[in-house]
Backbone bond lengths (Angstrom), bond angles and torsions (degrees), N, CA, C in turn:
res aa  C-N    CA-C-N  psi(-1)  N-CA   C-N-CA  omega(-1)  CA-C   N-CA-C  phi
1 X - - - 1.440 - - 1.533 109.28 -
2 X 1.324 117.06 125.28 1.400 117.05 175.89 1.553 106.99 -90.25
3 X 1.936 94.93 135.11 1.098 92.26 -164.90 1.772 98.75 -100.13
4 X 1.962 121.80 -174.01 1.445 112.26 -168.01 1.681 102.24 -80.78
5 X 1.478 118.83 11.61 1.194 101.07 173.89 1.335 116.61 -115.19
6 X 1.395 106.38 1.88 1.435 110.17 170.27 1.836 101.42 -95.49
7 X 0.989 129.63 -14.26 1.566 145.15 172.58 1.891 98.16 -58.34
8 X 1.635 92.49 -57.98 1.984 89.54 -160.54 1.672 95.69 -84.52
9 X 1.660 131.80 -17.46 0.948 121.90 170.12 1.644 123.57 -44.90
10 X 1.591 106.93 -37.68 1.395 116.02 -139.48 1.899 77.46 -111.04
11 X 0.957 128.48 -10.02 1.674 130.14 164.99 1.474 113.01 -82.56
12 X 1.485 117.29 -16.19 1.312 103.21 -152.93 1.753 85.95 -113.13
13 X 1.724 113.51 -34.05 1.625 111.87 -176.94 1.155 101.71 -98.12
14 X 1.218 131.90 -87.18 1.663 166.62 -148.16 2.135 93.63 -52.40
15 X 1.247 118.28 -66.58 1.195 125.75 168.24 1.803 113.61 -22.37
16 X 1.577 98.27 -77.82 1.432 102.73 -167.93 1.475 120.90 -53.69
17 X 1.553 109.79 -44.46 1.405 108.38 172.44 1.374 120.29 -63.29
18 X 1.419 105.27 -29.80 1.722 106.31 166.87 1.741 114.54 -44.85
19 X 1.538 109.06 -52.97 1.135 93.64 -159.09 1.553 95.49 -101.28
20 X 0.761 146.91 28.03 1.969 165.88 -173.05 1.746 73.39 -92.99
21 X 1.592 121.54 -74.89 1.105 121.26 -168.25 1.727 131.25 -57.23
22 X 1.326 91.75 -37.59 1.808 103.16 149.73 1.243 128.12 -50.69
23 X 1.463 106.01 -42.16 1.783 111.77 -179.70 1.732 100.76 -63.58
24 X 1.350 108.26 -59.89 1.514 124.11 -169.15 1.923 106.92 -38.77
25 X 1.269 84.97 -31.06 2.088 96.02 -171.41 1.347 96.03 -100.74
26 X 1.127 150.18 9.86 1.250 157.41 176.37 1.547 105.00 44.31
27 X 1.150 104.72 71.42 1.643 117.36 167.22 1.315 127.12 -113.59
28 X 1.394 90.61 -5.93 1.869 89.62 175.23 2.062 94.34 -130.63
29 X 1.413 98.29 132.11 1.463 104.12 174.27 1.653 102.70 -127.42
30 X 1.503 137.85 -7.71 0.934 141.26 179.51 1.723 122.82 -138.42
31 X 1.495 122.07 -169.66 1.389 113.81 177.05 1.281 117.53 -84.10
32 X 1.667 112.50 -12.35 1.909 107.44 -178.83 1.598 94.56 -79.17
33 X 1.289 125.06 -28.41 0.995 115.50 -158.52 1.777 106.62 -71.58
34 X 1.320 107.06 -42.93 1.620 113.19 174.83 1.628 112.63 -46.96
35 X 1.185 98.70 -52.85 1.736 125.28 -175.57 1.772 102.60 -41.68
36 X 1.770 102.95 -67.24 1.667 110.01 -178.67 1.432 104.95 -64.42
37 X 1.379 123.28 -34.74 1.704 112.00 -172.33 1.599 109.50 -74.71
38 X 1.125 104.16 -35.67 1.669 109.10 171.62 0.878 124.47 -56.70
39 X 1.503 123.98 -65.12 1.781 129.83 153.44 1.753 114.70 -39.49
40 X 1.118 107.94 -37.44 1.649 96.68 170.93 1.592 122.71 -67.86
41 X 1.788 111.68 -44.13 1.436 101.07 -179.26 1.167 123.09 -66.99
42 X 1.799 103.47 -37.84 2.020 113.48 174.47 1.761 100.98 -43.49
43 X 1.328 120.46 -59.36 1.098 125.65 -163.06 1.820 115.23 -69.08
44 X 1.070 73.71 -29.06 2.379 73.47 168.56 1.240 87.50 -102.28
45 X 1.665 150.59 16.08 1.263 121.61 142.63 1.728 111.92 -84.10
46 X 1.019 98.94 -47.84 1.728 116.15 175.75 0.941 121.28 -70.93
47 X 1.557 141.45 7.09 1.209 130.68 -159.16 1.128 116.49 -95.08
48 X 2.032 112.82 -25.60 1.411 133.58 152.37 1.878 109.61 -33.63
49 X 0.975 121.78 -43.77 1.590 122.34 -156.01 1.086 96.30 -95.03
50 X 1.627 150.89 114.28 1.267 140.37 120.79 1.327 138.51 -12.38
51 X 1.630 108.54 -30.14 1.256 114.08 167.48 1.597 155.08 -66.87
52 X 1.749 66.17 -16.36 1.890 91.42 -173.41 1.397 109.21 -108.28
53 X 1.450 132.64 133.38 1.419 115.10 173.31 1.695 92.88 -126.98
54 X 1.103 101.18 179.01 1.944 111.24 -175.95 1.610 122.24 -143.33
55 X 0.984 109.39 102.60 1.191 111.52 -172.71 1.435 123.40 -82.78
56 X 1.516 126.50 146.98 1.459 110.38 -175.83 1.659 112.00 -117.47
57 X 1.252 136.74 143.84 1.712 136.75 -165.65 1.750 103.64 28.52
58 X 1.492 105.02 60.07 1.641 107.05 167.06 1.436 128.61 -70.33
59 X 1.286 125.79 103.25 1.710 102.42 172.81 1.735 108.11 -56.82
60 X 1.753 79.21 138.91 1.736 86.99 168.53 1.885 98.65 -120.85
61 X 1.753 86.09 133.78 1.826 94.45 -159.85 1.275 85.50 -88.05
62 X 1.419 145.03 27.48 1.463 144.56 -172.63 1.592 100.64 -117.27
63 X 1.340 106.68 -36.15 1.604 97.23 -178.70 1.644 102.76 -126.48
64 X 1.654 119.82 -3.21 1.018 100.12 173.20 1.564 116.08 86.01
65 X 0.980 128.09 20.78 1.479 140.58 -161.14 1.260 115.69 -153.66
66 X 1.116 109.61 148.00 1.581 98.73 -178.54 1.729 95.98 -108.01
67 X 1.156 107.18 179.06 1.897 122.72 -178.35 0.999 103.07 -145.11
68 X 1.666 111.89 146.55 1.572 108.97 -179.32 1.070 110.31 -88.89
69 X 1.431 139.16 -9.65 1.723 145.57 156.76 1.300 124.41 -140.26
70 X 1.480 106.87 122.76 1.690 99.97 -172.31 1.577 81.95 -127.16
71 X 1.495 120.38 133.06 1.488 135.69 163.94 1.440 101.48 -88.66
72 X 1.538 110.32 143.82 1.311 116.57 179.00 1.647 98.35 -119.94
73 X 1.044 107.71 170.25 1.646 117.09 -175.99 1.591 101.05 -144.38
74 X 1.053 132.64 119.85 1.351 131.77 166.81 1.614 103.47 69.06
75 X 1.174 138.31 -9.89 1.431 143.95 171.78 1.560 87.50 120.63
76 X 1.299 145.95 41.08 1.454 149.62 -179.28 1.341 110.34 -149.99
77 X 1.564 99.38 116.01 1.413 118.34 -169.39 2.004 105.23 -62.62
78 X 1.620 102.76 120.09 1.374 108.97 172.25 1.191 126.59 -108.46
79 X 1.723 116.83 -34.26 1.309 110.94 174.83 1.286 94.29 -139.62
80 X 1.732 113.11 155.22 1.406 150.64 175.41 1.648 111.66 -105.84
81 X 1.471 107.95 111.11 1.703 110.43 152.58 0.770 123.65 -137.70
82 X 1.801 120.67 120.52 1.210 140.34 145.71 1.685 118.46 -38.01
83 X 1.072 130.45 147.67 1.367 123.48 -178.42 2.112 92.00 -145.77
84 X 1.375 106.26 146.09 1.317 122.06 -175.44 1.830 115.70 -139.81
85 X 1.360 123.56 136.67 1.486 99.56 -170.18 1.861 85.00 -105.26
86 X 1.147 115.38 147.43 1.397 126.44 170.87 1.358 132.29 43.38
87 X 1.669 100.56 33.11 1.239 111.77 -165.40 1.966 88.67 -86.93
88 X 1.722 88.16 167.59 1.728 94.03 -179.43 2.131 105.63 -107.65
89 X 1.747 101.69 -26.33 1.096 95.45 -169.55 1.688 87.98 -160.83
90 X 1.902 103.70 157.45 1.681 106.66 -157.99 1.588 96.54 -73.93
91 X 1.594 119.20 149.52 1.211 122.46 160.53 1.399 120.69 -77.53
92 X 1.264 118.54 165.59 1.342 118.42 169.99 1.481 137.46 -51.41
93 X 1.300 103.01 -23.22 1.474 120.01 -150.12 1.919 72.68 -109.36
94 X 1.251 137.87 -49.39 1.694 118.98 173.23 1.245 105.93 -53.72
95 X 1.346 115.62 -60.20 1.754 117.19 -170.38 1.611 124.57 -40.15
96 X 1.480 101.37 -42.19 1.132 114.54 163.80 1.845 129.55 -63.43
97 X 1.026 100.84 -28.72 1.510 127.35 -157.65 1.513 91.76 -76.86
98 X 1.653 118.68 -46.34 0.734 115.73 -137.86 1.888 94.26 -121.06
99 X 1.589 106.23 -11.41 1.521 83.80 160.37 1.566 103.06 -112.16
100 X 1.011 125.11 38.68 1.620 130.73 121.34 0.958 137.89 -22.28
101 X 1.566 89.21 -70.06 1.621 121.22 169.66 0.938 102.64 -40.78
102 X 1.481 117.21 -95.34 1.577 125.79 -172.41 1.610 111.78 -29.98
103 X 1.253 115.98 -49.48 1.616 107.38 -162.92 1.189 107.42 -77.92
104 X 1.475 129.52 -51.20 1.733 133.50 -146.03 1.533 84.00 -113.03
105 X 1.330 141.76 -52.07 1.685 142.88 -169.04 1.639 95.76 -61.46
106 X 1.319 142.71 -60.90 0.633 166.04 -131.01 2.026 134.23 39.53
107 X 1.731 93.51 50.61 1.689 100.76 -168.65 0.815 98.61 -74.97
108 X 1.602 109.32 154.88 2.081 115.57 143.79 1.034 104.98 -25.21
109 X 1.205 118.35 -87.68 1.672 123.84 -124.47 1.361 91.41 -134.85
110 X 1.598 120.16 159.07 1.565 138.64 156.57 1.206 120.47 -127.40
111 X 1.034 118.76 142.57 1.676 119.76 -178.13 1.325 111.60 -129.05
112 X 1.655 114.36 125.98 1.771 103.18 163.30 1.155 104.50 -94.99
113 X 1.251 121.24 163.33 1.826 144.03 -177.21 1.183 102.98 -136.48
114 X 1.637 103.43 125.58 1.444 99.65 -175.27 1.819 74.72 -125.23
115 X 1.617 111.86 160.56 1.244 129.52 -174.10 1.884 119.95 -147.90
116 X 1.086 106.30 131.41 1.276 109.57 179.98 1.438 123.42 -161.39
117 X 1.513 132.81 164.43 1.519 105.68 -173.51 1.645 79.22 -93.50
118 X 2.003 129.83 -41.51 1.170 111.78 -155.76 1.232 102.57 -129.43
119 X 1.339 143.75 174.26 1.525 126.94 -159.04 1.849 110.52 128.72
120 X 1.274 100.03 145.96 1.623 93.11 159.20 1.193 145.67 -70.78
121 X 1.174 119.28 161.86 1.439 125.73 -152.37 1.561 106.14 -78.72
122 X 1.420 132.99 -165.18 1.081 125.82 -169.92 1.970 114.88 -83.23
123 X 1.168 113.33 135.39 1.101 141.53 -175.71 1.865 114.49 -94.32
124 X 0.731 160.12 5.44 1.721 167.01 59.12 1.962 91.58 144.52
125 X 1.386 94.99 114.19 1.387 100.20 -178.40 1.926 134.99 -52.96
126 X 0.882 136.70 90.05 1.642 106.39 -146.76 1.547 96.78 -77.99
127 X 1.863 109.34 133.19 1.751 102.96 -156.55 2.045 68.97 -119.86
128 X 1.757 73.45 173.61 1.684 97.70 179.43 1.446 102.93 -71.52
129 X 1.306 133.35 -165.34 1.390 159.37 111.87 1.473 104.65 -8.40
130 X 1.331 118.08 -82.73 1.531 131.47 -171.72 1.696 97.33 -58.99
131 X 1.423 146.41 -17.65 1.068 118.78 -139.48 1.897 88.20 -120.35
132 X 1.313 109.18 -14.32 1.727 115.52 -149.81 1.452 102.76 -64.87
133 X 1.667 115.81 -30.01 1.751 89.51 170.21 1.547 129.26 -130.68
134 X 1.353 91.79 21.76 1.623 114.91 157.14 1.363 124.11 -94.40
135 X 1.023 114.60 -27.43 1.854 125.29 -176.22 1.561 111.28 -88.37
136 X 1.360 121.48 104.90 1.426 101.00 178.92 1.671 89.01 -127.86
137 X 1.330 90.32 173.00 1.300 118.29 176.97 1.938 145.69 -119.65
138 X 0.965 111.93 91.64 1.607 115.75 -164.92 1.458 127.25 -74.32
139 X 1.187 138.44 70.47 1.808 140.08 -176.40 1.504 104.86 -60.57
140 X 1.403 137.72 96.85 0.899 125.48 141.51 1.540 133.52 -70.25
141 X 1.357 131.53 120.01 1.333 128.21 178.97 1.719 123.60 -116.03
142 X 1.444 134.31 145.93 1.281 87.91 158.53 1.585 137.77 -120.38
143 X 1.370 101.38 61.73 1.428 119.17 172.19 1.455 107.20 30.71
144 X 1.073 133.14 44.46 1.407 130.78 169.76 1.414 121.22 -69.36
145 X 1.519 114.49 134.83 0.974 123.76 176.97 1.849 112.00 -60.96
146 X 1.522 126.86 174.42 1.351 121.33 -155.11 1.647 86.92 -78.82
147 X 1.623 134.50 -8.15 1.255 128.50 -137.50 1.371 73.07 -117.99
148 X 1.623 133.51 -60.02 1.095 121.48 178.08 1.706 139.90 -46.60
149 X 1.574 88.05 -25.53 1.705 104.62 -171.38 1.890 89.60 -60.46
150 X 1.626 101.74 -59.19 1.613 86.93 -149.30 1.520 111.48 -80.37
151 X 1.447 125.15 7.73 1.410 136.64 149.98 1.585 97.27 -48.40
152 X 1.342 123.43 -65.60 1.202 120.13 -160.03 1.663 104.64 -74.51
153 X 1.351 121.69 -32.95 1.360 104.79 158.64 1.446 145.03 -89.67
154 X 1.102 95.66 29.45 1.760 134.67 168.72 1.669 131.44 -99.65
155 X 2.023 89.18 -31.14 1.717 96.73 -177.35 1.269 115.08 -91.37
156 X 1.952 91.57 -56.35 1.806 101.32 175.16 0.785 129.49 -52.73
157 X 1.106 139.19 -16.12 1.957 139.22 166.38 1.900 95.52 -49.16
158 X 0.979 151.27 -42.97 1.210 137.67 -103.80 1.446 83.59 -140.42
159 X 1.520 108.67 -0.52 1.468 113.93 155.23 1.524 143.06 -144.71
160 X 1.412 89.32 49.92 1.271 121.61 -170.38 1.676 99.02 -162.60
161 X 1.010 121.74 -153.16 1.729 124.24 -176.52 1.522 125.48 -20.90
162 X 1.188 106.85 -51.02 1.270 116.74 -177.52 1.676 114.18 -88.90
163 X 1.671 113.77 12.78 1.155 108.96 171.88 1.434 129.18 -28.96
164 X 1.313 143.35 159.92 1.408 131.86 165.06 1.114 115.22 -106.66
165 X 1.506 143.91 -150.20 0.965 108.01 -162.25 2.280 90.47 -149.15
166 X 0.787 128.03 142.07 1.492 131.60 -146.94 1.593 110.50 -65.72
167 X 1.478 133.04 175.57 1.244 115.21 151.75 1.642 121.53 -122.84
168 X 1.657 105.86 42.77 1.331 97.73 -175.39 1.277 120.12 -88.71
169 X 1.584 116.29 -5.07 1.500 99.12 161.95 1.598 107.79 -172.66
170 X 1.218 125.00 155.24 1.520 130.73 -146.99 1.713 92.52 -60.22
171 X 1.425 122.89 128.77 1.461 149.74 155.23 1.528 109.70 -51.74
172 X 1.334 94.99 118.80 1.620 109.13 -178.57 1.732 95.88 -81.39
173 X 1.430 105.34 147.07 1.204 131.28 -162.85 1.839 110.17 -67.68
């Protein structure tokens, strides 16, 4: 049985390098993309436990908001994550979102995830009193070397704007 501290362990280490390694393979160029890779590793970590299920952009009819991951435990909401692509610092409208959670949801813990292949490094949230050991915070980066950076600004174009365009079947005029 996985317990909730082997849950926020594997969110707080095991997660980031997961998707550090996603960035590196160029699989994530946006925020759905963080969102589905995240929900995929939690879920091939959790998938052993019956107990845990994971939800992805859930409305919560308690705060009225939706979240891009709420973990359940026993059918009882435990953890809240916000997820952000290349953000530098949390917005209002997460902060809020997310001590929601905590107050009216009533989870452990919340986590923001901020994600990017290039960008600055972590920026350290300044939390209240109430927030210092429930509120954490996740910087994914992907530390690319100067040779790696412009690989990555060479690939991702080509999946995003500059998409091309497929050859599975003749293009209407």
């Amino acid at each position: 049985m996985t317990t909730l501290q082997q849950v926020q362990s594997y969110l707080s280490k095991e997660l980031p390098a997961l998707l550090r390694a996603d960035l590196h393979a160029h699989r994530l160029v946006k925020e759905a993309d963080v969102e589905c890779a995240a929900y995929m590793h939690m879920r091939h970590f959790l998938d052993k436990d019956a107990n845990w299920t994971i939800l992805a952009r859930r409305h919560i009819p308690q705060t009225n908001r939706y979240i891009d991951l709420v973990f359940f435990h026993k059918a009882l909401p435990s953890i809240a994550v916000e997820i952000k692509w290349g953000a530098k610092s949390i917005g209002a409208k997460d902060r809020g979102s997310l001590n929601d959670a905590l107050t009216k949801l009533g989870v452990h813990k919340v986590y923001w995830l901020t994600c990017s292949g290039i960008g600055s490094d972590r920026q350290p949230i300044e939390k209240s009193s109430t927030e210092k050991r429930v509120f954490k915070q996740i910087v994914v980066r992907g530390n690319f070397s100067a040779e790696q950076v412009a690989e990555w600004k060479q690939k991702i174009p080509q999946f995003r704007k500059k998409m091309g365009t497929g050859s599975g079947r003749e293009l209407m005029p």
